[in-house]
C-alpha positions in Angstrom: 34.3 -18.4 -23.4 31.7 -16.4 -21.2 34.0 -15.5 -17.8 32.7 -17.0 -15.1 31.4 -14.0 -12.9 27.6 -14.9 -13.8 26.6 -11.7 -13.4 25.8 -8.6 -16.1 29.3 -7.4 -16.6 30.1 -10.2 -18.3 28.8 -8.4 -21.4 32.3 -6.0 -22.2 31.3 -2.7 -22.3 29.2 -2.9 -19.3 29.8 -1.3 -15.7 27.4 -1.6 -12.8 27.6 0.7 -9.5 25.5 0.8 -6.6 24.9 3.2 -4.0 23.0 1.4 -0.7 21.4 3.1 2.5 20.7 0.2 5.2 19.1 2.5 7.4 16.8 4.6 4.9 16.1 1.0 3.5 16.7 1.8 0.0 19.2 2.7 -3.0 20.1 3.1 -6.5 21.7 0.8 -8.9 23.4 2.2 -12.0 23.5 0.6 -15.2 26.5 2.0 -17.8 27.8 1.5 -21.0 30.7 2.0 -22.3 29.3 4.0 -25.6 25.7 4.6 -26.5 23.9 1.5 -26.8 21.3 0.1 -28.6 18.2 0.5 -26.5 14.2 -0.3 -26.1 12.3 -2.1 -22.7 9.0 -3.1 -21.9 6.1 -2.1 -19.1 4.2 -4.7 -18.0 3.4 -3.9 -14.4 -0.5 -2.1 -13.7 1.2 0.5 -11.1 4.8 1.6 -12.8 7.1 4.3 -12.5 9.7 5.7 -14.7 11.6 7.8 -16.0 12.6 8.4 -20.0 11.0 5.1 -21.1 8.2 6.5 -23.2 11.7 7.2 -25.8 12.2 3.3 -25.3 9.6 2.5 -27.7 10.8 1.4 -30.8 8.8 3.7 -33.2 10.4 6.8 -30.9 13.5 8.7 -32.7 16.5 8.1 -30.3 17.8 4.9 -30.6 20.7 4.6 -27.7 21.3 5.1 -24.3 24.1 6.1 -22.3 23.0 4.4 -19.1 20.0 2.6 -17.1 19.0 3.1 -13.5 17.3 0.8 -10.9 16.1 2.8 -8.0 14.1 1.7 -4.9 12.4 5.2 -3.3 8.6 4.9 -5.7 8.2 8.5 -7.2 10.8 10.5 -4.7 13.4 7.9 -6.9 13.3 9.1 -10.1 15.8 11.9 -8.9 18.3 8.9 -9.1 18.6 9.4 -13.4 19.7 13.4 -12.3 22.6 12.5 -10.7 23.5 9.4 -13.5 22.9 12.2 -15.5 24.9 14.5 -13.8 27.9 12.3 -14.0 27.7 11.6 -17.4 27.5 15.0 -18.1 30.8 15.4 -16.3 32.5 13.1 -18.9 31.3 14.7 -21.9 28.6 12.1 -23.1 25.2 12.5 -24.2 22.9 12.8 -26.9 24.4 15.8 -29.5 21.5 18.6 -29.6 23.8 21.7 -31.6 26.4 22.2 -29.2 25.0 20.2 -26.2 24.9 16.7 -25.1 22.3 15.2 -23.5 22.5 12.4 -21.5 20.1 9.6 -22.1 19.3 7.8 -18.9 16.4 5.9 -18.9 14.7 5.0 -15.0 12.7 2.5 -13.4 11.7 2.2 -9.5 10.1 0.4 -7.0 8.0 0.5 -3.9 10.3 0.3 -0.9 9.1 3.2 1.5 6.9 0.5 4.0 10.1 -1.6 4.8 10.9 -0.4 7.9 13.6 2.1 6.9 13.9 5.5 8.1 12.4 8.2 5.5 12.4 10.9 7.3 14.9 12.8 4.6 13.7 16.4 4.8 12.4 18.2 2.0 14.7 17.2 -0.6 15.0 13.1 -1.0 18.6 11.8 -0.6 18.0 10.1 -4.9 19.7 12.8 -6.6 23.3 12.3 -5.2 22.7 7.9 -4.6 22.3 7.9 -8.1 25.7 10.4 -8.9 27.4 8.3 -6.0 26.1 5.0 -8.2 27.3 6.1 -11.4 31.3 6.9 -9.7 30.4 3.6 -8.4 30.0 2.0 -11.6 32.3 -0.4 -12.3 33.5 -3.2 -14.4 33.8 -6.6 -13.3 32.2 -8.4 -10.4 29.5 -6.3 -8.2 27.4 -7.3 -5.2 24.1 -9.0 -4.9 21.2 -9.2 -2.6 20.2 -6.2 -0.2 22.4 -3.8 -2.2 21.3 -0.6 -4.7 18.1 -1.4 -5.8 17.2 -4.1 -4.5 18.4 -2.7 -0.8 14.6 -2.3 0.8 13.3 -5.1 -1.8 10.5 -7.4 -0.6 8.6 -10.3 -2.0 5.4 -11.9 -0.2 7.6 -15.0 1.2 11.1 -13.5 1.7 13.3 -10.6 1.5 13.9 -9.4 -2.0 17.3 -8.3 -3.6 19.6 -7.4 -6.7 20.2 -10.6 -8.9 22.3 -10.9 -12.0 23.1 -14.3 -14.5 24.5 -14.5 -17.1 24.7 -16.8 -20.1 26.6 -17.7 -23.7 24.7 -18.9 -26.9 26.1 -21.5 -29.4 27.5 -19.0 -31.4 29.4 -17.6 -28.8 27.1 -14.3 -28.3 26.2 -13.0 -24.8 23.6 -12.5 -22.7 22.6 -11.6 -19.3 20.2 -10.3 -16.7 19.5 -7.8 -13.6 16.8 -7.1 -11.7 15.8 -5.6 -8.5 13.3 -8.1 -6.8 10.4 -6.1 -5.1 6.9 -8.5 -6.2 3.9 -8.3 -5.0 3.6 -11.9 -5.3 6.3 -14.7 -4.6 9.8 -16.5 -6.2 9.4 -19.7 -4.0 6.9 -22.3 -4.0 4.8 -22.4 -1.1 5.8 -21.4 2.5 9.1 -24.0 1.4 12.4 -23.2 -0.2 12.3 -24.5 -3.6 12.6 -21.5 -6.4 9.9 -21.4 -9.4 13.1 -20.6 -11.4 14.5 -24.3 -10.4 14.5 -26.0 -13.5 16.9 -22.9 -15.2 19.5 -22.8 -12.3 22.8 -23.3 -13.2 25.6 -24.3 -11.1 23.8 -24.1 -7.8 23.5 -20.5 -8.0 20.8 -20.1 -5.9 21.3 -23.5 -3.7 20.6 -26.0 -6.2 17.5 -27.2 -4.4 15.2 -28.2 -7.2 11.6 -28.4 -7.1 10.0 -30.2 -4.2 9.0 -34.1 -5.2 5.3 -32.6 -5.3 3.5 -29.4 -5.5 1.0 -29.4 -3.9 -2.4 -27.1 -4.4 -1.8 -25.2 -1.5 1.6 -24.1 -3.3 0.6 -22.4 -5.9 -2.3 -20.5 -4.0 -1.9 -16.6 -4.4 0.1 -15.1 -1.9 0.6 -11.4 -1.7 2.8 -9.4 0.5 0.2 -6.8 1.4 -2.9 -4.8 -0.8 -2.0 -1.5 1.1 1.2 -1.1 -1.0 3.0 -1.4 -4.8 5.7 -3.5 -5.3 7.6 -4.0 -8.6 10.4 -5.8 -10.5 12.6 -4.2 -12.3 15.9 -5.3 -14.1 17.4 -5.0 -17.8 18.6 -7.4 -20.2 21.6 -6.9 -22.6 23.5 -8.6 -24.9 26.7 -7.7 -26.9 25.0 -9.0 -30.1 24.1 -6.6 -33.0 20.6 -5.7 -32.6 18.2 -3.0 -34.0 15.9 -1.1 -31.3 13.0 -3.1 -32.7 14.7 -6.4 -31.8 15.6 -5.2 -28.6 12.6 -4.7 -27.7 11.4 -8.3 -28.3 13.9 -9.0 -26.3 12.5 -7.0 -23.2 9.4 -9.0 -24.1 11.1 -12.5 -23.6 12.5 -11.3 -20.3 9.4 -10.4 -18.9 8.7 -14.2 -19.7 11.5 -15.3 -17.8 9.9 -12.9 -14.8 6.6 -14.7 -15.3 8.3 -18.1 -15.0 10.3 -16.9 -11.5 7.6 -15.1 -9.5 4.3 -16.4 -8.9 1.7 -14.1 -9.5 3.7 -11.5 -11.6 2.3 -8.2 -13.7 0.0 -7.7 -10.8 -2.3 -4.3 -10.9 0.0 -3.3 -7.5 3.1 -4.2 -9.9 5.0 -1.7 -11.6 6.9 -4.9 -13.5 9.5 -3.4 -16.2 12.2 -4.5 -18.2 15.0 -2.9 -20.4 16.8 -4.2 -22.9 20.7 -2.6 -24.8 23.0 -3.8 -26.6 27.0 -2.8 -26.9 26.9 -4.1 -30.7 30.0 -5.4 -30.3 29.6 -9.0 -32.2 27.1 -10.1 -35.1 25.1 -12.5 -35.3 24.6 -15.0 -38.1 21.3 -15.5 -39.2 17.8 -15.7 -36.9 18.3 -18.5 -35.6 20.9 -17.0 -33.3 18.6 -14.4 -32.4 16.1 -16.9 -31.5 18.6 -18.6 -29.2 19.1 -15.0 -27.4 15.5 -14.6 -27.5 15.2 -18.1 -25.6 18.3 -17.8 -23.1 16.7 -13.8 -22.3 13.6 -15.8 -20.1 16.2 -17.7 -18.6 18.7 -15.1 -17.3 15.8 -13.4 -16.3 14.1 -16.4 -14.2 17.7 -17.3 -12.8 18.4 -13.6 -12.2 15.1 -13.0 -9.9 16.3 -16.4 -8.2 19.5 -15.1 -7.5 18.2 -12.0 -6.1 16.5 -13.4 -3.4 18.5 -16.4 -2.6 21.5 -13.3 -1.9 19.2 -11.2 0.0 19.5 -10.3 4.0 17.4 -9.1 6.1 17.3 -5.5 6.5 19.1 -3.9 10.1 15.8 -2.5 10.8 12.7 -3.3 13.3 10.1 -5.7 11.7 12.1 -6.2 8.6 11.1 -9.1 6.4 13.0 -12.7 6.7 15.7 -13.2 4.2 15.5 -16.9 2.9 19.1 -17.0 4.0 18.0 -16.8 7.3 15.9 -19.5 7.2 17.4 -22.5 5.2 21.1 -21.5 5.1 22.0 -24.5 5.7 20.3 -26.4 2.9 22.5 -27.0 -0.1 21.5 -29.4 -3.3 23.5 -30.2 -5.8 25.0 -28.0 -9.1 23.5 -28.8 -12.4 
């Protein structure tokens, strides 16, 4: 039976690590696999940033990856793969080219340099060594949520955003599970209220078991944007431990993005730089399609949960004028698990 962690690590083979900076208001999350690992993702953001995903696509010759990274920082945070890279380097894995391995690290990053946080870092940003410090950090196991790594200096247009995970276990016993940095443009609550869009997923009251309000009303699903003078972006990665070919992993980045759609309201803005990645540790087969169709199903629902999650950990930032973490606000309200 799936352990009861809910979070990415409960895929074997998995380790996550972050490295956080409270006062720069930002940080790196690393994602790392045990051995190379079936890999694809997919861009649906207007506005994204990465690094190494162009390889992602499934008609592209490498096939695996050694690691994923989740930065916050926009552009000066795709140093963060260097110093994954770096440390993987350091224990001899990597992509064999003759006599030379090559780490492949696939990035994504988000906006986070309007928070509040202090980015005065010199000439040389601080990325490089967050992301080396979050690959030693990587770890099987459980891991923190909310203002941590990635989603440290995440925002959303209601309430602080954050690092989310879930996790979940199809009929056949395969795995699957979510993580994502939560950093929209647009919203993962309905209305000014607390009610998640990802209610009717939530599992176990893992993000207060709250429900949807008795009504929504038109007001509630009116656009509401945390600003047009910045980006934003979500970013997260999806993995399973079924056998998958790149091709099918990439449909699986695909249904994802479906559970992102379902959790924030708008997503895949212009401003958005919305990605998702998708591995697999091949550890288990699977029987026949309709047991990819189930992972295909329960990958929009990690997802939605996931984003959930990520904001219902969040808190505020130590910083001057930093956004409201829902915590804050309606700690006190508690529902009932499902």
């Amino acid at each position: 039976m799936l352990r009861v962690l809910n979070l990415l690590t409960d895929i074997d083979g998995v380790s996550v690590g972050h490295a956080t900076d409270l006062r720069l208001g930002s940080g790196v999350t690393a994602i790392v696999f045990d051995k190379p690992a079936a890999a694809s993702g997919v861009v649906l953001g207007g506005a994204p940033g990465g690094r190494d995903t162009a390889l992602l696509d499934p008609a592209m010759t490498v096939g695996e990856v050694d690691a994923f990274v989740l930065s916050g920082g926009s552009a000066f945070g795709l140093d963060a793969a260097g110093g994954v890279q770096a440390g993987l380097r350091e224990a001899g894995r990597g992509f064999p080219v003759g006599n030379v391995r090559v780490p492949i690290v696939p990035q994504a990053i988000l906006m986070d340099l309007l928070n509040g946080g202090d980015k005065d870092w010199g000439t040389h940003s601080p990325y490089r060594e967050m992301g080396y410090d979050a690959f030693r950090a990587a770890a099987p196991g459980a891991f923190a949520l909310g203002t941590v790594g990635a989603g440290t200096g995440a925002t959303t247009a209601s309430f602080k955003g954050g690092l989310g995970s879930a996790s979940a276990e199809t009929g056949a016993g395969l795995r699957i599970a979510a993580i994502v940095a939560v950093n929209a443009l647009g919203s993962a609550t309905v209305g000014d209220g607390p009610h998640f869009w990802a209610a009717p997923f939530e599992q176990n009251a893992e993000f207060g078991g709250l429900s949807h309000p008795p009504v929504i009303e038109q007001g509630d699903v009116a656009m509401r944007l945390k600003g047009m003078n910045t980006t934003a972006t979500t970013i997260g990665a999806i993995v399973t431990d079924a056998v998958i070919s790149k091709a099918e992993a990439h449909r699986l980045a695909i249904m994802a993005h479906d559970g992102l759609a379902r959790a924030l309201l708008p997503a895949h803005l212009p401003l958005d730089g919305d990605t998702v990645f998708a591995a697999s540790t091949g550890a288990r087969p699977y029987r026949g399609l309709g047991d990819f169709l189930e992972l295909c199903h329960l990958a929009t629902l990690v997802m939605a949960r996931a984003i959930a999650r990520g904001v219902y950990e969040a808190t505020a930032l130590p910083v001057t004028g930093a956004q409201e973490a829902w915590s804050s606000r309606y700690r006190n309200l508690k529902g009932s698990p499902k």
